[in-house]
C-alpha positions in Angstrom: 99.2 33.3 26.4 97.7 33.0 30.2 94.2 34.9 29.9 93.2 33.6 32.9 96.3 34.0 35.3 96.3 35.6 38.9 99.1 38.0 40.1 100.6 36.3 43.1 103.4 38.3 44.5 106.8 39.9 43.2 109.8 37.8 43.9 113.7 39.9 42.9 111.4 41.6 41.1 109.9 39.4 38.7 106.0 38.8 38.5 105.0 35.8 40.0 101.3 34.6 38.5 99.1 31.4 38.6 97.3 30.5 35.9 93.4 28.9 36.6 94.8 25.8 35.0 97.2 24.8 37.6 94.2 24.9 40.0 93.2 21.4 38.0 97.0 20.3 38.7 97.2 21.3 42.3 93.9 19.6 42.8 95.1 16.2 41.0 98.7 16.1 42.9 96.4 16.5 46.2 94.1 13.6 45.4 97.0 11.4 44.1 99.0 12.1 47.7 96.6 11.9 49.9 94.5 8.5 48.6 97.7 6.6 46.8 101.5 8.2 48.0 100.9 8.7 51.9 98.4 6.2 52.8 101.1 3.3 51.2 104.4 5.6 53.0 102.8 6.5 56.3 100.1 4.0 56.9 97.9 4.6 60.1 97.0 8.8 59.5 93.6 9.4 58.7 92.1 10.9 55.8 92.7 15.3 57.3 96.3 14.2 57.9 97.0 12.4 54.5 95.0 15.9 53.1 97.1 18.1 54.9 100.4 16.2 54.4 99.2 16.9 50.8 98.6 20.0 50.3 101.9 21.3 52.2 103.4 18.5 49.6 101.7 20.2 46.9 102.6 23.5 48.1 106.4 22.4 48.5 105.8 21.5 44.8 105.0 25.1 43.6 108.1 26.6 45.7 110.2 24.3 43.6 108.4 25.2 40.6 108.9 29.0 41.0 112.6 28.6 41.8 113.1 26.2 38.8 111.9 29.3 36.9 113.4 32.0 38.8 116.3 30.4 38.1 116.1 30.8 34.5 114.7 34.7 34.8 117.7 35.7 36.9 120.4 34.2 34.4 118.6 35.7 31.5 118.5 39.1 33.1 122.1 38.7 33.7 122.0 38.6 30.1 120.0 41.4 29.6 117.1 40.0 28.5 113.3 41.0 29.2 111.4 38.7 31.7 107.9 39.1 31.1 106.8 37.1 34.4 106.5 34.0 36.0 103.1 32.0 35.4 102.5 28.4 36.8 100.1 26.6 34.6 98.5 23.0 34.1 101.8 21.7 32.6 104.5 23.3 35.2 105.9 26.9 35.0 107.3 28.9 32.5 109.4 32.1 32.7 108.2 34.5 29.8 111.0 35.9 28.0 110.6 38.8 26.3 112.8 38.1 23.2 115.0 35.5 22.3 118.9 34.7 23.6 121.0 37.1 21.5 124.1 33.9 21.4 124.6 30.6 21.7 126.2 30.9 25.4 123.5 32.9 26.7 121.0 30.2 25.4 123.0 27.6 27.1 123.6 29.2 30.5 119.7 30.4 30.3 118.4 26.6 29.8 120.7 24.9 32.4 119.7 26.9 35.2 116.6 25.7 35.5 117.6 22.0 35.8 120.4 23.0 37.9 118.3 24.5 40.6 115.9 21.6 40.2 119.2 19.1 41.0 120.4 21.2 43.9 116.7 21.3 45.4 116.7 17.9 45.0 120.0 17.4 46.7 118.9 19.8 49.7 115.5 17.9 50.0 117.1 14.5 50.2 119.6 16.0 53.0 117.0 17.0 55.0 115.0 14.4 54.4 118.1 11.9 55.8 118.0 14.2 58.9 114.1 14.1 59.8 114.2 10.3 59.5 111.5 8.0 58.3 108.3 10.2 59.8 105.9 12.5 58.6 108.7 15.4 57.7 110.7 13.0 56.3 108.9 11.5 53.6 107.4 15.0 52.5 110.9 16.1 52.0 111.7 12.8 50.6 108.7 13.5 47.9 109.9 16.6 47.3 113.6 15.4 46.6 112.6 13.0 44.5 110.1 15.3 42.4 112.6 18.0 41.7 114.7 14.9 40.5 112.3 14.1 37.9 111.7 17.7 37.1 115.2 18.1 36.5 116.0 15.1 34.6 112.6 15.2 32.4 113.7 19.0 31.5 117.0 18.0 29.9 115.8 15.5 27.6 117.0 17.3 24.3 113.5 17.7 22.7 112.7 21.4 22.2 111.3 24.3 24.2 112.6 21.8 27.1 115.2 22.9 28.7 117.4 20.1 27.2 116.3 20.9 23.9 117.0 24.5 24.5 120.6 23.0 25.2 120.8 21.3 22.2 119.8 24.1 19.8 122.8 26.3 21.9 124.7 23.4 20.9 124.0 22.9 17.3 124.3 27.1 17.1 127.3 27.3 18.3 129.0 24.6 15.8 127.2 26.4 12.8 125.9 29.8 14.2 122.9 29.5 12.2 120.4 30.0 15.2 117.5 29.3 12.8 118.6 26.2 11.5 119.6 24.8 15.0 116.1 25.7 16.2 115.1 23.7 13.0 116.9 20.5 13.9 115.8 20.9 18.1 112.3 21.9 17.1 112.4 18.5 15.0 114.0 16.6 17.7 110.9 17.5 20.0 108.5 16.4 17.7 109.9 13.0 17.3 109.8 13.2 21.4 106.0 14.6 21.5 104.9 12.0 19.4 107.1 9.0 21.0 105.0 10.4 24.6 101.8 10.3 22.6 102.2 7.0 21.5 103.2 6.0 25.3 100.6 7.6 26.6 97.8 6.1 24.3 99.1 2.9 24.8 99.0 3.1 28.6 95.8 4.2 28.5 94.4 0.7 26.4 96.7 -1.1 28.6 94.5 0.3 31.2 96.9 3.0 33.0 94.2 5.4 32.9 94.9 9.0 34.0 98.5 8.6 34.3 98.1 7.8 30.3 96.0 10.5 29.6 98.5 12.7 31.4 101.5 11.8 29.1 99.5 12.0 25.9 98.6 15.6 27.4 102.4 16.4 28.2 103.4 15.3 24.7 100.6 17.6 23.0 102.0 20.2 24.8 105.1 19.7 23.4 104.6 19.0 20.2 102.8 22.8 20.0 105.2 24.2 21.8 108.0 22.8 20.1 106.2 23.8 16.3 105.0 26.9 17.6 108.4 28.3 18.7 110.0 27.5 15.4 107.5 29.1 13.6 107.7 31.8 15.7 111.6 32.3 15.2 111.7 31.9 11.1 108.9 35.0 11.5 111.1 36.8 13.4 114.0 36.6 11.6 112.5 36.4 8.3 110.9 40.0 8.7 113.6 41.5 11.0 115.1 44.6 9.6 112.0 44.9 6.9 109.3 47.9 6.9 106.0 48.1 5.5 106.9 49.5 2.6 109.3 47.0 1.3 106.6 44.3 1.3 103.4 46.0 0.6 101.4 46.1 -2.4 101.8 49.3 -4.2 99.5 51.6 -6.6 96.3 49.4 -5.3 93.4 49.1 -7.7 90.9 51.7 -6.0 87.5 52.2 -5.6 85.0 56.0 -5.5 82.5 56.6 -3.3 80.1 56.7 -6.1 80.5 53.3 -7.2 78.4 51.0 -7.0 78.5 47.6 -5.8 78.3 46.2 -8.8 80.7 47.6 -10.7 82.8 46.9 -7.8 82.7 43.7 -7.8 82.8 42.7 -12.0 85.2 45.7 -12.9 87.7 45.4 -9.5 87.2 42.4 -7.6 86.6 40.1 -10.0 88.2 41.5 -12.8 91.6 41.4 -10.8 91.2 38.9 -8.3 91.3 41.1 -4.9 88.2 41.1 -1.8 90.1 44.0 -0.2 89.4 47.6 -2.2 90.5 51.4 -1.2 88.3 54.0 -1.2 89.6 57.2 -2.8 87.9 60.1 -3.6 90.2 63.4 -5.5 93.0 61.9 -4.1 91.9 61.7 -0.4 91.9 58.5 0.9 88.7 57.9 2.7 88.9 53.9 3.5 88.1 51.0 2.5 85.3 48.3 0.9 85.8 44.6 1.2 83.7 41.7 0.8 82.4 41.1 4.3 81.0 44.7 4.0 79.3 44.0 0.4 78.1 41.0 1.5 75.7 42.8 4.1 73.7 44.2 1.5 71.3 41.9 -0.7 72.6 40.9 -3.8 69.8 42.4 -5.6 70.9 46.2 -4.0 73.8 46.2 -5.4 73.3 48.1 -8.5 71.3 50.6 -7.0 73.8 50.9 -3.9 77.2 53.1 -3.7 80.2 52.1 -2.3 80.1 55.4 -0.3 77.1 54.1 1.2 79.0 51.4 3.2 82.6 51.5 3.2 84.3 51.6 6.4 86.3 54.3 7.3 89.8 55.1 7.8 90.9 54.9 11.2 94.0 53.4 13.2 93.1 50.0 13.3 93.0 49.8 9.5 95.9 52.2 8.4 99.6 52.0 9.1 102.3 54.1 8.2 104.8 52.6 5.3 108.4 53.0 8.2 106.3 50.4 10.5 108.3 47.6 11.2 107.0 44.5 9.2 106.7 42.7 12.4 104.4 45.2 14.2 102.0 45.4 11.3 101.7 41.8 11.8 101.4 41.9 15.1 98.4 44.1 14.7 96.9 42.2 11.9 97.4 39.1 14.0 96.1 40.9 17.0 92.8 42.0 15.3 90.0 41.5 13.3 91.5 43.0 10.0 94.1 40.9 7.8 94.7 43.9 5.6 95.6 47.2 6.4 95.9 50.6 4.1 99.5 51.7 3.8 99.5 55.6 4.2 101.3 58.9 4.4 98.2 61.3 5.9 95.5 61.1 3.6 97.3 59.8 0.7 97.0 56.2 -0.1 100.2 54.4 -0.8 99.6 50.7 -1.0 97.8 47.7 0.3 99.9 45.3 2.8 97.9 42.0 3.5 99.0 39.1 5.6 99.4 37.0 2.7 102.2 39.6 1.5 104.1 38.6 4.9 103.8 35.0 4.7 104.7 34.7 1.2 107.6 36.5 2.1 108.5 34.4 4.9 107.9 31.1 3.2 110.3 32.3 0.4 113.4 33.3 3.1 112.2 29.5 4.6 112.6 28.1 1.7 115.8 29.3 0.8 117.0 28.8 4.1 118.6 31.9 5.0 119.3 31.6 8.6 120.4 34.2 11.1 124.2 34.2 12.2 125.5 35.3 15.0 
């Protein structure tokens, strides 16, 4: 998800990274301090102090940021789940969990961390904040209360992957313990939200609120992709959980023999029966496979004269799997690569086809008969 992040440093043991897109973030919550926030709060500094008030302002805001997520990591390793990382990135932070909450609870208690630590930062800030005074410490920390207020209250508005939505969906699976369907009805709740801070945001903008308009129809893109993405993700999940390749492949493929050619290819096998993707067999070995990016580099007019054994592509790992893989890992690799078909084999011996239209076709059929997971 972060190509472009930086390891920072290791905090209770989790991986603390910065993506390059918080650098544009950082760089905008600088500018906006030190020529709009200070200048009106502290009047009488001049420009290096408003800069440096800025950046420590700025830096104050990425201590916050990490704990808001570290927060989350801890409770879900108390859980025992995986914690890929931290990573700060354009739109905040995000604490990469490796799989999803295994109940309800757990999805609660994960979710309301984060705005709890958010709250009590907030709380601690406006303390000391009350204790410095009305000078330069005091309205950083007064800044800094009063972001980590908005962080926390923007995070539980119930509109999914935000932390309130996450809520919600624990909510809605704990009354029906269909985690699928909950995620459903929060995923839809963030789209309504995504859109209604599109709509804000393009309005601001003709209204003439310029970047801060920009920013919210940004924020609400972001969520509205998260928010799809995440469903999408889940019904995947649980619609191939448990499945192997052979259960969905396509068995006793029409084949192809090295001594083809690539016309007969495609009238008497593509065309004939509708498929782009052909194995190559030979005496019962399986030797790989033709498809129609591979005839497709040889002139039309070559093709009767040329042989499927001149140009098929071998087998190899990245285009075989065994029929016990996991549903989810061939698509995974499919997904991961180049190839959106792979040759089902035992050794040498050819057992089926599996493309990635056999997965989704699956997956749309458990969608649309709703089968949800229950826990």
């Amino acid at each position: 998800m972060f190509s472009h992040s930086v390891r920072l440093f290791d905090l209770f043991g989790f991986e603390i990274r910065i993506d390059a897109s918080w650098l544009l973030i950082a760089a905008l919550i600088v500018w906006s301090l030190s020529s709009g926030y200070f200048p009106e709060v502290l009047p009488g500094l001049d420009a290096s102090g408003y800069l440096i008030l800025s950046v420590v302002a700025m830096l104050g805001l990425f201590g916050s940021l990490i704990l808001h997520e570290l927060a989350h990591s801890l409770v879900a390793r108390r859980y025992g789940l995986g914690v890929g990382g931290i990573t700060l990135f354009l739109f905040g932070g995000v604490a990469q969990l490796e799989d999803e909450p295994k109940s309800a609870a757990s999805e609660f208690w994960i979710a309301i961390a984060g705005p709890a630590m958010s709250f009590a930062l907030a709380g601690a800030f406006g303390l000391l904040a009350m204790a410095a005074g009305g000078g330069v410490a005091g309205m950083v920390l007064s800044y800094l209360a009063s972001i980590n207020l908005i962080l926390a209250v923007f995070n539980l508005v119930p509109a999914f992957p935000l932390d309130g939505g996450r809520v919600l969906r624990a909510w809605l699976w704990n009354r029906s313990g269909d985690v699928l369907e909950a995620t459903r009805k929060a995923s839809t709740a963030g789209v309504v939200f995504a859109l209604a801070l599109m709509a804000l945001g393009l309005f601001s903008v003709l209204s003439g609120g310029g970047v801060g308009g920009i920013w919210m129809g940004l924020i609400g893109l972001f969520v509205l992709n998260a928010s799809r993405g995440t469903y999408q993700h889940l019904v995947t999940q649980t619609s191939l959980r448990g499945l192997r390749v052979s259960e969905l492949m396509t068995p006793n493929p029409f084949c192809a023999t090295p001594d083809m050619t690539l016309a007969d290819l495609a009238d008497e096998v593509m065309l004939a029966h509708g498929i782009s993707f052909v194995p190559v067999v030979e005496a019962g070995v399986l030797l790989g496979h033709v498809d129609t990016a591979l005839m497709r580099e040889v002139p039309r007019t070559d093709w009767g004269v040329t042989q499927v054994g001149d140009i098929f592509a071998a087998l190899s790992e990245d285009t075989a799997v065994r029929p016990d893989l996991s549903a989810e890992e061939a698509l995974n690799l499919m997904a991961s690569g180049p190839q959106r078909k792979l040759l089902v084999a035992e050794g040498r011996s050819l057992v089926g086809v599996l493309s990635i239209r056999d997965l989704m076709a699956h997956i749309a059929i458990v969608q649309d008969l709703g089968r949800g997971t229950r826990r």
